[in-house]
C-alpha positions as CSV (number, residue, x, y, z in Angstrom):
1,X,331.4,130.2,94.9
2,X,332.3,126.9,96.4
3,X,335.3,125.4,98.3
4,X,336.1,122.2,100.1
5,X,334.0,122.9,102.8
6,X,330.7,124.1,101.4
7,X,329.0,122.5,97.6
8,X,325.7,122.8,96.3
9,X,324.3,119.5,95.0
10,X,323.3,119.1,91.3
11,X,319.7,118.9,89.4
12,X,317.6,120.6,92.1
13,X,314.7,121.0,90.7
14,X,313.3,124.2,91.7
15,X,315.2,127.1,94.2
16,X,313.2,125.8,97.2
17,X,314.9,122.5,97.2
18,X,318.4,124.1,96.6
19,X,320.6,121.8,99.2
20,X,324.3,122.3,100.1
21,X,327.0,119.7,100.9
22,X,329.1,120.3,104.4
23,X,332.2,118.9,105.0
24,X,331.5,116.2,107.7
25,X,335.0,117.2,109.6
26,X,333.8,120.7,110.1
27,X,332.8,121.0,113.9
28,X,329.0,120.6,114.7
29,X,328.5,124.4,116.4
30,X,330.0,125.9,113.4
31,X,328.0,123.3,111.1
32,X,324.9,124.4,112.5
33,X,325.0,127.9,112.1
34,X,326.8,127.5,108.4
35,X,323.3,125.3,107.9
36,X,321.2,128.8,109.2
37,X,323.2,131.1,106.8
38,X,323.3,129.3,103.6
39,X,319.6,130.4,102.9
40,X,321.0,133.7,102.3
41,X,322.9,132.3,99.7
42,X,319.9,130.7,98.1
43,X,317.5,133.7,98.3
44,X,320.0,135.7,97.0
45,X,320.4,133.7,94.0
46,X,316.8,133.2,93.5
47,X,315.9,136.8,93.6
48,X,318.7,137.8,91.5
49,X,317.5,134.8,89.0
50,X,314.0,136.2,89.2
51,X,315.1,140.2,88.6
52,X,316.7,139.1,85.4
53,X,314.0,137.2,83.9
54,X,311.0,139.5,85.1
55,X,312.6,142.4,84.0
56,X,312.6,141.6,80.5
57,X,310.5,144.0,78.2
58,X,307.1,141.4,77.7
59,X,306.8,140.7,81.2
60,X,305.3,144.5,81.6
61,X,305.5,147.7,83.3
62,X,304.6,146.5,86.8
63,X,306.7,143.6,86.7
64,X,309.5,146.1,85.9
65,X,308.3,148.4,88.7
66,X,308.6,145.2,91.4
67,X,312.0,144.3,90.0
68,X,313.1,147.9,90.5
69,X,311.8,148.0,94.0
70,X,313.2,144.8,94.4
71,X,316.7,145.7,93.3
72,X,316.9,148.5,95.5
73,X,316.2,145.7,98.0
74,X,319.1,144.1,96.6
75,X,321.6,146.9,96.7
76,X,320.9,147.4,100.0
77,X,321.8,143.8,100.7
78,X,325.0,143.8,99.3
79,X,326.1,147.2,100.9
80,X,325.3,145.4,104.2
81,X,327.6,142.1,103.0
82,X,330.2,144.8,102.2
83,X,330.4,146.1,105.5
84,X,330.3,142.6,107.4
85,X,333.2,141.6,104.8
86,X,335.3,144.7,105.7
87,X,334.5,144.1,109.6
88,X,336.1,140.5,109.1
89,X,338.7,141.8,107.1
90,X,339.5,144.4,109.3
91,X,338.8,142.2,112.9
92,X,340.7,139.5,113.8
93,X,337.8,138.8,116.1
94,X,334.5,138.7,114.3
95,X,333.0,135.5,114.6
96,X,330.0,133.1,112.7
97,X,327.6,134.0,115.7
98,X,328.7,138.1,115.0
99,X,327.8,137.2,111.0
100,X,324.5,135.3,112.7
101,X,323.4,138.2,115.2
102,X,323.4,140.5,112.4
103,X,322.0,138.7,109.7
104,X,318.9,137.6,111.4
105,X,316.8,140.6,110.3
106,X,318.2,140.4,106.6
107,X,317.7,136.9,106.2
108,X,313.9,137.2,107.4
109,X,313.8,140.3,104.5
110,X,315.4,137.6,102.0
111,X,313.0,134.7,103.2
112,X,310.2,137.4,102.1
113,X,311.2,138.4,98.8
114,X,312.1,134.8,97.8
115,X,308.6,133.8,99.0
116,X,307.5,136.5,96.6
117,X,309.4,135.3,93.6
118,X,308.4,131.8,94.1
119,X,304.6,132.4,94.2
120,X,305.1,134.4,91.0
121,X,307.1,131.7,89.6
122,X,304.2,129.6,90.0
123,X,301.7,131.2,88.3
124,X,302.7,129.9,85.0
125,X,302.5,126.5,86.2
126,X,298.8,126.8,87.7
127,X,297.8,128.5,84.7
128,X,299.3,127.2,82.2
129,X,296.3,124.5,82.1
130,X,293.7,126.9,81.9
131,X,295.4,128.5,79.1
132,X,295.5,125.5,76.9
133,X,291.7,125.3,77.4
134,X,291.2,129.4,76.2
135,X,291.1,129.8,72.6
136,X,291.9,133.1,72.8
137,X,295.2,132.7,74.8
138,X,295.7,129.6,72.3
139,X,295.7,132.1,69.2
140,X,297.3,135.0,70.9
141,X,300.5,132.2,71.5
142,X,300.3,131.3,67.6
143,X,300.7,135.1,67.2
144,X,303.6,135.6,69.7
145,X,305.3,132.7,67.5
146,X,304.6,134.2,64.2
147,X,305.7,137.1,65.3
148,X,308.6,135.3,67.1
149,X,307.9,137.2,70.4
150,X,307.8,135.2,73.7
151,X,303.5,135.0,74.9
152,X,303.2,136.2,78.9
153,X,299.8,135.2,80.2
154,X,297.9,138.1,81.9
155,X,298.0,135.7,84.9
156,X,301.8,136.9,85.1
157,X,301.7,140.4,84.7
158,X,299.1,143.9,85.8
159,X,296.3,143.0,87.7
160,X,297.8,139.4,89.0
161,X,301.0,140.7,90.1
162,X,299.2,143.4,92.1
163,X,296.7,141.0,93.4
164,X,299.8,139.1,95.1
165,X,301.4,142.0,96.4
166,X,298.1,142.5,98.3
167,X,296.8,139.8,99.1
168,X,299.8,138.5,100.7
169,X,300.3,141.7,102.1
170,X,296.7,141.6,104.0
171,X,297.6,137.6,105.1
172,X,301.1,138.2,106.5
173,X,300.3,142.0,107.7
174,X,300.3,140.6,111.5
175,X,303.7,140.8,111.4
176,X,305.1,144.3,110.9
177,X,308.3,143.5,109.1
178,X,306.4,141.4,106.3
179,X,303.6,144.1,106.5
180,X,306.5,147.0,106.0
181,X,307.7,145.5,102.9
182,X,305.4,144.1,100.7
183,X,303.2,147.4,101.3
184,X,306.8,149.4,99.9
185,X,306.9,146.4,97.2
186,X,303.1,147.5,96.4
187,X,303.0,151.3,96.3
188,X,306.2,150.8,93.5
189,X,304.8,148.4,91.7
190,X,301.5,150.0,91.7
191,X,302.7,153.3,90.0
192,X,302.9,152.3,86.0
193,X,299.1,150.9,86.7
194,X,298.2,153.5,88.3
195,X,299.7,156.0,85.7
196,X,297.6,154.1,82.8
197,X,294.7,154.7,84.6
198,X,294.9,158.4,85.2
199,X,295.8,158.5,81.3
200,X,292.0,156.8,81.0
201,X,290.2,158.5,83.8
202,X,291.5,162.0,82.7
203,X,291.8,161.4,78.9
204,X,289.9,158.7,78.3
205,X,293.0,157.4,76.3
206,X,294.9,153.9,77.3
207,X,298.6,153.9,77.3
208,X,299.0,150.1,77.9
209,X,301.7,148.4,75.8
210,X,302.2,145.4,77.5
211,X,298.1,144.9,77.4
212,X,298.1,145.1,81.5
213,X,295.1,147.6,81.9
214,X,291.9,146.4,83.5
215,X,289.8,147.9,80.6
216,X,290.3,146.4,76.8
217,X,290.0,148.7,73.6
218,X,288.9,146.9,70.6
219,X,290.2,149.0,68.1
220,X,288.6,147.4,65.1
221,X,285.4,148.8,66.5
222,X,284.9,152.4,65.1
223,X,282.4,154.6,65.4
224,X,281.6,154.5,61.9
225,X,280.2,151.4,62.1
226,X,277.3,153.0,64.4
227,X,275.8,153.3,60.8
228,X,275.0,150.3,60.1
229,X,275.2,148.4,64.0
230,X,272.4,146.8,64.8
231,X,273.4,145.5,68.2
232,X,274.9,148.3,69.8
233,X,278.5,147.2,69.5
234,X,280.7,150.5,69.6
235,X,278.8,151.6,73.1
236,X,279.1,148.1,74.5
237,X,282.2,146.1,73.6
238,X,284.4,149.0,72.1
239,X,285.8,149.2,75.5
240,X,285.3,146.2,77.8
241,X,286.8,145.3,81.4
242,X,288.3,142.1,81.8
243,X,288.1,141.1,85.1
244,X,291.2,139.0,85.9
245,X,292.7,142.1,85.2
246,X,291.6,144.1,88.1
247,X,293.2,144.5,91.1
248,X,291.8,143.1,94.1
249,X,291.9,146.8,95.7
250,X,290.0,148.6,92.8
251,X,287.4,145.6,92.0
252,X,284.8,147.8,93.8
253,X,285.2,150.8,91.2
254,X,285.8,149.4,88.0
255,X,282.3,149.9,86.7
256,X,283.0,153.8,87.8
257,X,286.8,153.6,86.1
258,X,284.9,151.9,82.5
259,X,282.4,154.9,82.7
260,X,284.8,157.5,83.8
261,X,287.2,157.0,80.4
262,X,284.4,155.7,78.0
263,X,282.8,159.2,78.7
264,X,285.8,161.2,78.1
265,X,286.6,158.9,75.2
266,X,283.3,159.9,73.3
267,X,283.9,163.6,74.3
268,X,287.6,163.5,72.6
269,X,286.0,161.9,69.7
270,X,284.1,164.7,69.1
271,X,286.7,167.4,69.0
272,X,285.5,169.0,72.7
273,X,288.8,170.1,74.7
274,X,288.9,168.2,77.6
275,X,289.9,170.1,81.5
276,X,293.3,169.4,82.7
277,X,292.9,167.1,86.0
278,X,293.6,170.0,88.0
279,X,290.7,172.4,86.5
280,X,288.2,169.0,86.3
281,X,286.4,170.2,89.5
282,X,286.0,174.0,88.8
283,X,284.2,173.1,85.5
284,X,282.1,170.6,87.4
285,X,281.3,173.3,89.7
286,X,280.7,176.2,87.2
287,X,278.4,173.6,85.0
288,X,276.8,173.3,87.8
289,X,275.4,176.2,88.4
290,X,274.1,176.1,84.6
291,X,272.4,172.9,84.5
292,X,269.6,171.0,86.2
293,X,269.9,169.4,89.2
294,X,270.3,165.9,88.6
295,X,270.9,163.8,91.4
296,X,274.0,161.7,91.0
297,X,274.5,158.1,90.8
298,X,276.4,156.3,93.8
299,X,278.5,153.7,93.5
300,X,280.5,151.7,96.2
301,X,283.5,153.5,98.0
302,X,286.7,152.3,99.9
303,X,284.3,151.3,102.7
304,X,282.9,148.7,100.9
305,X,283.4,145.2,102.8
306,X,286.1,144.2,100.4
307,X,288.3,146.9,100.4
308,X,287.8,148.9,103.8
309,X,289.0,152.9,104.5
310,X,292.0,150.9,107.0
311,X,292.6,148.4,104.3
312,X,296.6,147.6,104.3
313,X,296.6,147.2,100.4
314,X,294.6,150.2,100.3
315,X,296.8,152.0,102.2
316,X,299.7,151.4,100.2
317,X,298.4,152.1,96.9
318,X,296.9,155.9,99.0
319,X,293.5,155.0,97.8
320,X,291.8,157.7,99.6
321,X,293.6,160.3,97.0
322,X,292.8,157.9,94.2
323,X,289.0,157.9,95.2
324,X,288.9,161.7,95.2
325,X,290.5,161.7,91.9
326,X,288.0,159.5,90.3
327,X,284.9,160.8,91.5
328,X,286.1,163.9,90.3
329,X,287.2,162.6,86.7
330,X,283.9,160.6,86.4
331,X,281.5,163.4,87.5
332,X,283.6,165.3,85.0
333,X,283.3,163.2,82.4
334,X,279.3,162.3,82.5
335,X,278.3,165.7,83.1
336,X,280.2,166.8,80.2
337,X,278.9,163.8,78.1
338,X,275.4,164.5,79.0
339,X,276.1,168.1,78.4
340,X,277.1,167.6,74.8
341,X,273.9,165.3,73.9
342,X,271.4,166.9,76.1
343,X,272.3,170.2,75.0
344,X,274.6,170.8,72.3
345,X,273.7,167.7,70.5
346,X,269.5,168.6,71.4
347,X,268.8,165.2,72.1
348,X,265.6,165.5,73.6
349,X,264.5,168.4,70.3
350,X,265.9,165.1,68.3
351,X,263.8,162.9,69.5
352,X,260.8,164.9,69.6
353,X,261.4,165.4,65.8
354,X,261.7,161.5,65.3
355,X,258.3,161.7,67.3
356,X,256.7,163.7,64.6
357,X,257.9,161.8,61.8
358,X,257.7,158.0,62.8
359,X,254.4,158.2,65.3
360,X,252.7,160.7,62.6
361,X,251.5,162.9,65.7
362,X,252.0,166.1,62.9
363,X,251.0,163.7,60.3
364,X,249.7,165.9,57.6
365,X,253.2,165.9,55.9
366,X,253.0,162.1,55.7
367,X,249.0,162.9,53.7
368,X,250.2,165.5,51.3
369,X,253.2,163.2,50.5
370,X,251.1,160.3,50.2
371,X,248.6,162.1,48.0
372,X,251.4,163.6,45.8
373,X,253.4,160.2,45.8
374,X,250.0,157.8,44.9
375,X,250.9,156.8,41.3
376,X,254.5,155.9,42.4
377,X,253.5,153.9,45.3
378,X,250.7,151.7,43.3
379,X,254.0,150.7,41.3
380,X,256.2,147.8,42.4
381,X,258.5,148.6,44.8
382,X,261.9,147.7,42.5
383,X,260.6,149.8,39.9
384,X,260.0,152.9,42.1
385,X,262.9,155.7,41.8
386,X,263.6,156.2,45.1
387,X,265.3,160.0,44.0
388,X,261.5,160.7,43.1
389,X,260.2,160.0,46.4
390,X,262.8,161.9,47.9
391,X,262.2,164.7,45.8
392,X,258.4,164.6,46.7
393,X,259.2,164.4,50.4
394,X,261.5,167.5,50.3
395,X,258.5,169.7,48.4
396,X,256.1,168.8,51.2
397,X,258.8,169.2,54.3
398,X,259.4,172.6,52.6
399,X,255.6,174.0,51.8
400,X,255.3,176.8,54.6
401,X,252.0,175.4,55.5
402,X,253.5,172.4,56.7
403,X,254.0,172.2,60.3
404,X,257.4,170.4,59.6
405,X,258.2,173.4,57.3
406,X,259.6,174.9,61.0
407,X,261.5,171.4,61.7
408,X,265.4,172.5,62.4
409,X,266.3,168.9,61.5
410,X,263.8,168.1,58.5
411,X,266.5,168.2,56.2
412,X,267.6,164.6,57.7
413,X,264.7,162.8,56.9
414,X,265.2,160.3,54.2
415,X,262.8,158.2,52.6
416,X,263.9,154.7,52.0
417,X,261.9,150.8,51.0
418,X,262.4,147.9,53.1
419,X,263.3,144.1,51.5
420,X,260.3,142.8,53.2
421,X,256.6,143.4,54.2
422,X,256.3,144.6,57.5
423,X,254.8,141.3,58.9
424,X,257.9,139.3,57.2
425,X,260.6,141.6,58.6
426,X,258.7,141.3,62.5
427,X,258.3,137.5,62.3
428,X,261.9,137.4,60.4
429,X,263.3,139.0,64.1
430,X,261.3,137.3,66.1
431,X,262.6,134.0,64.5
432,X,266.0,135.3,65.4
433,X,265.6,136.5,68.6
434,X,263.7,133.6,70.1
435,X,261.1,136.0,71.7
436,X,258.5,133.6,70.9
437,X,259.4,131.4,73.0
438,X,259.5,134.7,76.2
439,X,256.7,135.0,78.7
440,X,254.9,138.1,77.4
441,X,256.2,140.0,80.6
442,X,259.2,139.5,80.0
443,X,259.1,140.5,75.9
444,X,262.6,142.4,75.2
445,X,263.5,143.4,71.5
446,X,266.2,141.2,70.4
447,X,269.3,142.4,70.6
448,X,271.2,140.1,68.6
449,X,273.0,141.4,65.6
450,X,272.6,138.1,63.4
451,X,270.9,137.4,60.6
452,X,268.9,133.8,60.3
453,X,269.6,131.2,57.5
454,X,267.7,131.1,54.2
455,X,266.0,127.6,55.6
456,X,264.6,129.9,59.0
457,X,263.3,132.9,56.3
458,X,261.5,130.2,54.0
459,X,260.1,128.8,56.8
460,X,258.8,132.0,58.4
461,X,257.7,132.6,54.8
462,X,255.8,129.7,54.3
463,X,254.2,130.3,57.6
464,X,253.1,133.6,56.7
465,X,251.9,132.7,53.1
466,X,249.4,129.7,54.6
467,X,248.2,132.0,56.8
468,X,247.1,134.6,54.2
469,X,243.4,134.1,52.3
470,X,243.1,133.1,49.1
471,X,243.9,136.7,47.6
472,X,247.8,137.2,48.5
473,X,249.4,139.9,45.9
474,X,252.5,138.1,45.1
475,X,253.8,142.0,44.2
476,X,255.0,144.2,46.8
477,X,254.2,147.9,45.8
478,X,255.5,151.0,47.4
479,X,252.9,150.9,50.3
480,X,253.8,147.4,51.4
481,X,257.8,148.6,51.9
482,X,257.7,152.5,52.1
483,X,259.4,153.6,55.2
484,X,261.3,156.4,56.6
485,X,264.7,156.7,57.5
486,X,267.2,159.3,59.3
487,X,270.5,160.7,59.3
488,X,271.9,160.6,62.6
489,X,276.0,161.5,63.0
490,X,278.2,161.0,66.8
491,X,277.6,161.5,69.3
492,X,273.7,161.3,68.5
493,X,274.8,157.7,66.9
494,X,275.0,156.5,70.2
495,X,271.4,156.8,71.3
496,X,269.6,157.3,67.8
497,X,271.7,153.9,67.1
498,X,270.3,151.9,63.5
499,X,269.1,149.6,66.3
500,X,267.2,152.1,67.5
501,X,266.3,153.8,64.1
502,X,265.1,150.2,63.3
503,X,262.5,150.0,65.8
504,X,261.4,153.5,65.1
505,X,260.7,152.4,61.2
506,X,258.8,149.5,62.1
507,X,256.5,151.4,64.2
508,X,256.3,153.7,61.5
509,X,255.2,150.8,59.1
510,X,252.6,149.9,61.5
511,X,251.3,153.1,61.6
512,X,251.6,153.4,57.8
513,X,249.5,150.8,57.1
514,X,246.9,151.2,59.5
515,X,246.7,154.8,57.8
516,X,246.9,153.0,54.5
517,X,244.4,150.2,55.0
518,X,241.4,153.3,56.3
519,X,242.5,155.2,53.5
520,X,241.4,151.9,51.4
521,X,238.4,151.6,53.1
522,X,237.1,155.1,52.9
523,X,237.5,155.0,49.2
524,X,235.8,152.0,48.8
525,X,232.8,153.4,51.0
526,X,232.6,156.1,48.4
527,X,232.6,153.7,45.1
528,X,229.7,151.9,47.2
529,X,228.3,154.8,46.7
530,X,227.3,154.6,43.5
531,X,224.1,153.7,41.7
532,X,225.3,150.3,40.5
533,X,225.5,149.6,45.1
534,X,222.6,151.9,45.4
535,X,220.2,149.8,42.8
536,X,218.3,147.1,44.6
537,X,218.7,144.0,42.8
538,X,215.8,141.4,41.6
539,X,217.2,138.6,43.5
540,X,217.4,139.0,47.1
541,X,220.2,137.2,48.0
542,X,222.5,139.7,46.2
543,X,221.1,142.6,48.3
544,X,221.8,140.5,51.6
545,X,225.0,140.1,50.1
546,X,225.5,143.8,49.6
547,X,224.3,144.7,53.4
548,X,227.0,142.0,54.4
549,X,229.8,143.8,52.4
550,X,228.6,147.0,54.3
551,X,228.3,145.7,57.5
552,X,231.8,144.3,56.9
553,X,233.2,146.9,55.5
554,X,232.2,149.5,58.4
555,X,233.2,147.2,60.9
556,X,237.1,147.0,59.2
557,X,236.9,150.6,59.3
558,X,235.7,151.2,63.0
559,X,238.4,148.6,64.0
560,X,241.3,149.8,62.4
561,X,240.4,153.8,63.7
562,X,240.2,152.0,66.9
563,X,243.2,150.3,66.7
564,X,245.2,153.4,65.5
565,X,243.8,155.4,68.4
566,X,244.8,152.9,70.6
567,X,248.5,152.4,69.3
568,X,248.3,156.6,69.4
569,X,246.7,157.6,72.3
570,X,247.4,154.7,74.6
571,X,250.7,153.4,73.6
572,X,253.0,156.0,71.7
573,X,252.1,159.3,74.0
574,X,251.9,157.7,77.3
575,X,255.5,156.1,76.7
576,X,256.6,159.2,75.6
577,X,256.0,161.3,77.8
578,X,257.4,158.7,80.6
579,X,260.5,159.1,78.4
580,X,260.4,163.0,78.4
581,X,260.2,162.9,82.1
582,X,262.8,160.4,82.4
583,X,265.4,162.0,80.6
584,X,264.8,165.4,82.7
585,X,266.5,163.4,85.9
586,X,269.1,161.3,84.1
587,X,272.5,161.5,85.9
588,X,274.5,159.5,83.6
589,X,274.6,158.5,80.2
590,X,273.7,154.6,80.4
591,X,270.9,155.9,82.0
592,X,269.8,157.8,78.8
593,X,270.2,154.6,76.5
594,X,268.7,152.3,78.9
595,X,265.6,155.1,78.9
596,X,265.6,155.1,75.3
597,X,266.4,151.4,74.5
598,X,262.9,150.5,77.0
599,X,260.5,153.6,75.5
600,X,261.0,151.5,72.1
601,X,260.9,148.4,73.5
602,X,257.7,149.0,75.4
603,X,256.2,150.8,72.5
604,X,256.8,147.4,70.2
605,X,255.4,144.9,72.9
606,X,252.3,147.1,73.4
607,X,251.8,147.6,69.7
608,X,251.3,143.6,70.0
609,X,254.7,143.7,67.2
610,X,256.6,141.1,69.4
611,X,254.4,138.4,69.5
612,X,254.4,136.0,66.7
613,X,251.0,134.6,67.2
614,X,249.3,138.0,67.1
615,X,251.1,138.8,64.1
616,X,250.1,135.5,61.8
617,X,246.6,136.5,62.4
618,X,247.7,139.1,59.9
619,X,245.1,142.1,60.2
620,X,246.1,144.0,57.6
621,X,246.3,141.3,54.7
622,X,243.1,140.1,56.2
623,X,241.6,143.9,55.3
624,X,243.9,144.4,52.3
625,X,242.4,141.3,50.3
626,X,238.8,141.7,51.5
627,X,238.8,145.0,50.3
628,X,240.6,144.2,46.6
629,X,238.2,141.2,46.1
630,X,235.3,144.0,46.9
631,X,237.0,146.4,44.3
């Protein structure tokens, strides 16, 4: 409202350079302290300005929350211009230096919130830049304006708007009036954050509308697609933290917060009733006295360096209570995940029973089938009837004399054939993975879900296939793709992943053939036993020729029973029993499929199946071709 006296100028660009026009005749002392009120004016305006627009529904819950707080700040301001209007209504002598006296400490509260509202304002402008350059902020705003719906960067809303309520409240807490309010501005804005992240840490559910929360669900990941995941997707980027997100104050616990819900979540999905928040610690306790001691992972409290115990933003927010309440949730939650898989789930009898089937340490199942199963595997593989095999396998899992006859979980063993030879499918991976190019120290199985072009497969083919002797079978039969598979359903899914199950059938292979190739070899000792081998020959070259062929022959045989004792006895068991004693002091679950994921990983490098070199020398081709050019 303006009169003769008092006018605002026009086109100010922003509410800090808001000026007023004074009427030169108006006498200096009272010019001067008009000039010290006017602020009030402009603060008011500003904050008013800023309540409206932040308070719309996509600038979020917390944004709400401040605009709440702020507007109680606001009613409070215009009770107290109220009451100075009624005193100079109602006194003839109240003065300007009456209205200055006790405005002072309300115009230092305006200055504050202003402040506030202007740093906010500014957000979009210093990030409006980077979002130009982010695709995905780029295609989230061609969305919002399909959808007609106004785009609000994360940078002004949740985690940011928290992250300037405490930061300035740590710079300006020296003095005790700034330090008051922005820690009341905090501990109400906090609240709807805070509420989404009990609903994760106590449900392992996220309530977040307005996409504020620190942690992302990606709902088009599903656990059904553990089937057929070959990079461990659902466990790692089903539910993600995004780190702009976080609040300055909680930045020390978010790995804890991510665990704490992704636990829970995995629990929920598998129909278990999860403890009310008030019960979490009585089940702890009483599962405790059940279960092995395990000693518990620590992670970072509110001493650490960033966010201290006398911290002013922690403080506000009562982060002591929250700290209780999350190691509480997040002891909760893992020992009931690692509950469910070590013992309802029977991870560790799970495993063992993969053990038996893929390492052959109980491998007379895998002879009797083989022996029932040899006229279908001499066939070409894409004219075996894999229902045939299956059959087969399900009569020698079943004989009583079989020691997997008394195998709870035979019934999930399938028997399957792979699209390549064992040696194409290793090279094929290692092509894609690049671990050719790794110092042998620091082998890892690739854990890239891609698959290479047709131009990377013909060359790893071609590779292969000049490598090979002059007697390559151009048809695959059932021996050069028979493997093994297994039916694994959630929560198991998420160790036993097909990533996993992968690596366990190309050991398998390797073991196969090995078993295959002395198998060979044996029977071709006994055709040499014949009187046609027997008969000394007229020309002695051809009985030289026949001591070579033996010589050879026995020393295939020695090295391929050396080399499956050594992939047995000094590879598979040791590793497994590291992983058997590992898994007896896991205390949490990433610890169980980081166990798992290096047993597998270790067994694959030590089997020499990682390095590409040692696999073009091609031992079993070498053998497989010597032995039918013998034949």
């Amino acid at each position: 409202m303006e009169d003769d006296s008092i006018r605002t100028e026009e086109h100010s660009p922003s509410w800090d350079d808001v000026r007023y026009v004074i009427d030169e005749s108006l006498d200096p002392s009272l010019r001067h302290l008009v000039e010290k009120l006017l602020p009030l004016a402009t603060y008011y305006m500003s904050i008013e300005a800023f309540v409206e627009q932040y308070s719309r529904y996509e600038y979020g819950s917390i944004n709400h929350a401040l605009c709440a707080a702020i507007s109680s700040l606001m009613k409070e301001y215009e009770t107290f211009i109220a009451q100075l209007e009624h005193q100079f209504r109602t006194d003839n002598g109240f003065t300007l230096q009456q209205f200055w006296f006790y405005a002072q400490e309300t115009l230092q509260q305006m200055k504050i919130v202003h402040d506030l509202a202007m740093a906010i304002r500014q957000l979009r402008m210093r990030h409006d830049s980077v979002d130009d350059l982010d695709i995905e902020a780029v295609l989230e705003g061609l969305q919002a304006d399909e959808d007609e719906q106004v785009r609000i960067s994360d940078h002004e809303k949740g985690g940011a708007i928290l992250n300037i309520l405490a930061e300035r409240l740590v710079s300006l807490s020296g003095d005790p009036h700034c330090k008051k309010l922005y820690a009341y501005l905090l501990s109400r804005a906090s609240v709807p954050y805070f509420d989404i992240l009990n609903s994760w840490i106590y449900r392992g559910e996220i309530i977040d509308p307005y996409s504020e929360f620190m942690v992302l669900e990606k709902h088009n990941v599903k656990k059904e697609n553990l089937k057929e995941d070959f990079n461990d997707a659902y466990w790692e980027m089903r539910y993600t933290v995004r780190d702009k997100l976080v609040p300055s104050f909680l930045v020390p616990f978010k790995t804890k917060i991510l665990l704490a819900g992704k636990y829970l979540n995995v629990v929920r999905e598998c129909g278990v009733m999860i403890a009310k928040p008030e019960d979490m610690e009585a089940a702890i306790l009483d599962g405790g006295n059940h279960s092995d001691h395990r000693q518990e992972q620590t992670f970072m409290g509110p001493s650490d360096a960033r966010v201290g115990v006398g911290s002013e933003a922690w403080s506000a927010v009562n982060g002591g209570r929250f700290v209780k309440s999350l190691e509480v949730a997040y002891k909760y939650a893992n020992h009931t995940l690692l509950n469910l898989l070590l013992r309802e789930q029977e991870l560790i009898p799970r495993l063992r029973s993969l053990k038996h089937y893929f390492f052959l340490d109980q491998s007379d199942f895998l002879t009797s089938f083989l022996d029932l199963a040899k006229e279908e595997l001499k066939q070409p593989a894409r004219e075996i009837p894999l229902a045939r095999l299956q059959s087969l396998m399900d009569l020698v899992l079943r004989n009583s004399s079989s020691v997997a006859a008394y195998d709870p979980f035979k019934e999930d063993l399938k028997v399957s054939m792979s699209q390549l030879k064992l040696v194409d499918e290793l090279l094929r991976i290692i092509n894609v993975a690049g671990l050719d190019n790794l110092p042998a120290d620091n082998t890892r199985w690739g854990s890239s879900g891609e698959t290479p072009d047709d131009a990377s497969v013909q060359s790893t083919m071609l590779e292969r296939s000049q490598s090979l002797s002059g007697h390559s079978r151009d048809v695959l039969t059932g021996y050069d793709l028979l493997t093994l598979d297994y039916t694994v359903t959630f929560p198991l899914s998420l160790v036993i992943s097909r990533k996993a199950l992968t690596k366990y059938q190309l050991l398998f292979r390797h073991l196969l053939y090995l078993k295959h190739v002395e198998d060979l070899l044996c029977k071709t000792w006994v055709k040499q036993k014949n009187a046609l081998w027997k008969a000394r020959s007229v020309v002695p070259e051809v009985d030289k020729w026949k001591l070579r062929i033996f010589s050879l022959r026995h020393h295939m045989l020695i090295f391929c029973q050396q080399f499956a004792y050594y992939v047995t006895n000094e590879v598979l068991e040791p590793n497994w029993r590291r992983l058997q004693s590992n898994l007896t002091k896991v205390s949490t679950v990433d610890q169980v499929l980081q166990f798992h994921s290096d047993f597998l990983d270790t067994c694959l490098k030590d089997c020499m199946l990682t390095n590409a070199k040692l696999l073009r020398v091609i031992f079993y081709d070498v053998c497989y071709n010597i032995i039918y050019a013998v034949q």
